[in-house]
N, C-alpha and C positions, 0 to 999 in steps of 0.2 A: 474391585471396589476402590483399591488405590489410587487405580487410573482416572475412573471418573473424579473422584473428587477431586484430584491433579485438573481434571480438566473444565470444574464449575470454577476454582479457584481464577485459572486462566481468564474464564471467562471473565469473573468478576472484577480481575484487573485490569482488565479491557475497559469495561464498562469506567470504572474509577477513572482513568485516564481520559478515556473520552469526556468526560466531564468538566475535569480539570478544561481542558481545551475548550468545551464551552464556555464555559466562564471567560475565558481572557479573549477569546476571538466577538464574542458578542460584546461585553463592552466595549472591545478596538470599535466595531463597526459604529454602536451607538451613540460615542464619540468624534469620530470621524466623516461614517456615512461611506466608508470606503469596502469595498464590496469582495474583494481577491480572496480574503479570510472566511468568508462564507463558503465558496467554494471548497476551499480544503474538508471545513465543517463538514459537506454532507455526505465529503466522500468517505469520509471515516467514519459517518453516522450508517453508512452502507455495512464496514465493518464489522459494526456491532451487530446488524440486521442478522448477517448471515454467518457470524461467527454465535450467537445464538440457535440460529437454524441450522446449522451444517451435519449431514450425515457422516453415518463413523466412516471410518479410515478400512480399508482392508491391509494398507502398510506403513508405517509409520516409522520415522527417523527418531528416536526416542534417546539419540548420542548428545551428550552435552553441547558440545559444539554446536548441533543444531538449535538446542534449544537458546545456547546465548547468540547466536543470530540472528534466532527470531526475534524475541526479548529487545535487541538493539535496535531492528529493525521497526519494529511498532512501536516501541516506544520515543521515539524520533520526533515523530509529527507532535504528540501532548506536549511537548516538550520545548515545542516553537513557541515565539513569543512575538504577538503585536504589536511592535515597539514606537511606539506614536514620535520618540523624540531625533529616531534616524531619518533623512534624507529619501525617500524612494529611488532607485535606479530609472523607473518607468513611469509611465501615468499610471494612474488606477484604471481607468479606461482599458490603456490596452492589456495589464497586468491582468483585469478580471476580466476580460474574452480568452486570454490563453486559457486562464485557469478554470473557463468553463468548457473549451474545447477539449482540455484535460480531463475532467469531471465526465464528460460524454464518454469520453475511453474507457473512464475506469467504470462509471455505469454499465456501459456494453458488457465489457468484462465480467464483470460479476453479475450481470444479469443472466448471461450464457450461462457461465459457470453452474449459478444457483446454488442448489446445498453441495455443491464438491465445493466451493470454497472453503477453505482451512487456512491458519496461521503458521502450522509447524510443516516441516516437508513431508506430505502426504501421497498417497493413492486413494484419492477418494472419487475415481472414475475420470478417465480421458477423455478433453472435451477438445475437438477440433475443428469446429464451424465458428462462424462470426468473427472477433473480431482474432481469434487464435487461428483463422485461416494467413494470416498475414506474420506473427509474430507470437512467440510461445508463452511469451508473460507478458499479454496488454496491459493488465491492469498496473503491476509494477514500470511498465512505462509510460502510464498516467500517471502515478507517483511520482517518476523522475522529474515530468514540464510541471505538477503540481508543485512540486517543491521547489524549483528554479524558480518559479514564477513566483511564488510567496515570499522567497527570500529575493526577489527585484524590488520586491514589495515593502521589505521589513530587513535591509540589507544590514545585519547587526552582526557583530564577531561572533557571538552565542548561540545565532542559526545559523552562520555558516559551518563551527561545530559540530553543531546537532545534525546537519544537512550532512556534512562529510561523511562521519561514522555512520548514522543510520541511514545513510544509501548507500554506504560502502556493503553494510552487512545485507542491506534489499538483493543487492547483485548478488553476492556470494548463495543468500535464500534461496534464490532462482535458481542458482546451478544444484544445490543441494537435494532443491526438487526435481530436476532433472535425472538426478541419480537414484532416486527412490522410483522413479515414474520409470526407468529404462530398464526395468526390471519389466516391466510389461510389454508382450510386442505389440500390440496397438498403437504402443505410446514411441517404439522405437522405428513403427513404420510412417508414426506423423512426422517423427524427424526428420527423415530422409525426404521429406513434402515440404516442411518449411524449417529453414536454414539458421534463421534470425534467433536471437535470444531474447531482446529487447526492443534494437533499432534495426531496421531493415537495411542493409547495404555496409552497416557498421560493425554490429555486436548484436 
C-alpha cells in the first residue's frame, strides 16, 4: 500500500514538473517563433504518457542512491530555461533539426520499449530490437543531443548547470539499470550482442 502510493506521488510530480516546463518553453516559442524548445517539450510529454502507463516492476532498485539519481536526473530538463536574452550558439534552424533528429530517437525508444518504460532502475522486461539492437540506452542518448542542442540554443550558465548534474546522474541511471537488469540472463546475453552503453564506438 506504501509503495503504490510512493508511486502515484512520483507520478504526480512528474506531471507538476512537466508543466512547469510547459509554461516557460511555449511562451519562449510564442515570443520568438523559434522551434528547438518544442522539441524537447514532446519528448518529455512522452514521459509523462508512459510513465502513467508503465507495467509493474518484477525488480526494483528501491536504494536511496538510486532514487536521488533518478530525482536529478528528471528533474533536469523542467528545470531548463528559455532564456530569450542569451546569444544562441547555433541557428534555430539547425539547432531544431538536431533536436528533431533526437526526438526520433527517443520516440523509437520509448515506442519499443512501451509500458517497460520506468524512471527508477527497473526490470520491467528486456527489450532488444529496434532502436536497442544498436545501443542499450537510446533513449538516454536522445536525451544527451537533446540537451546539447537546447542548451546551443539557450547557452545560459543555469543550463549549463542543470545540463551537467542532471546528465551526469542520466549516465550513472543507466549503469544503475544495468545492474538491476544483469540479474537476468536475457538481459546478460543481450550484452554480450551489443557492447555500447550510450554511443556506439565511445561509451
Amino acid at each position: 500500500m506504501r509503495t503504490t502510493a510512493a508511486d502515484w506521488v512520483a507520478r504526480l510530480i512528474v506531471c507538476v514538473m512537466f508543466a512547469a516546463l510547459c509554461v516557460n518553453i511555449l511562451e519562449e516559442c510564442i515570443r520568438t517563433g523559434h522551434i528547438t524548445g518544442l522539441m524537447l517539450l514532446a519528448s518529455e510529454f512522452l514521459v509523462i504518457v508512459l510513465t502513467l502507463a508503465r507495467r509493474r516492476a518484477t525488480q526494483v532498485d528501491r536504494s536511496a542512491p538510486a532514487g536521488i539519481v533518478t530525482l536529478v536526473s528528471v528533474a533536469g530538463p523542467p528545470l531548463m530555461r528559455a532564456d530569450m536574452a542569451v546569444v544562441a550558439l547555433a541557428p534555430d534552424v539547425l539547432t531544431g533539426v538536431v533536436s528533431l533528429l533526437a526526438l526520433m530517437l527517443i520516440v523509437a525508444g520509448k515506442l519499443t520499449l512501451g509500458r517497460s518504460f520506468g524512471l527508477v532502475p527497473a526490470n520491467r522486461g528486456v527489450v532488444v530490437q529496434g532502436p536497442y539492437s544498436t545501443v542499450r540506452h537510446p533513449i538516454y542518448s536522445g536525451y544527451l543531443v537533446a540537451h546539447v542542442t537546447f542548451l546551443a540554443a539557450h547557452p545560459s550558465t543555469w543550463n549549463l548547470v542543470v545540463f551537467a548534474i542532471a546528465d551526469g546522474a542520466l549516465i550513472v541511471r543507466a549503469l544503475m539499470e544495468e545492474r538491476v537488469l544483469a540479474n537476468d540472463a536475457s538481459y546478460r546475453a543481450y550484452c554480450t550482442r551489443v557492447e555500447w552503453h550510450l554511443i556506439p564506438g565511445v561509451f
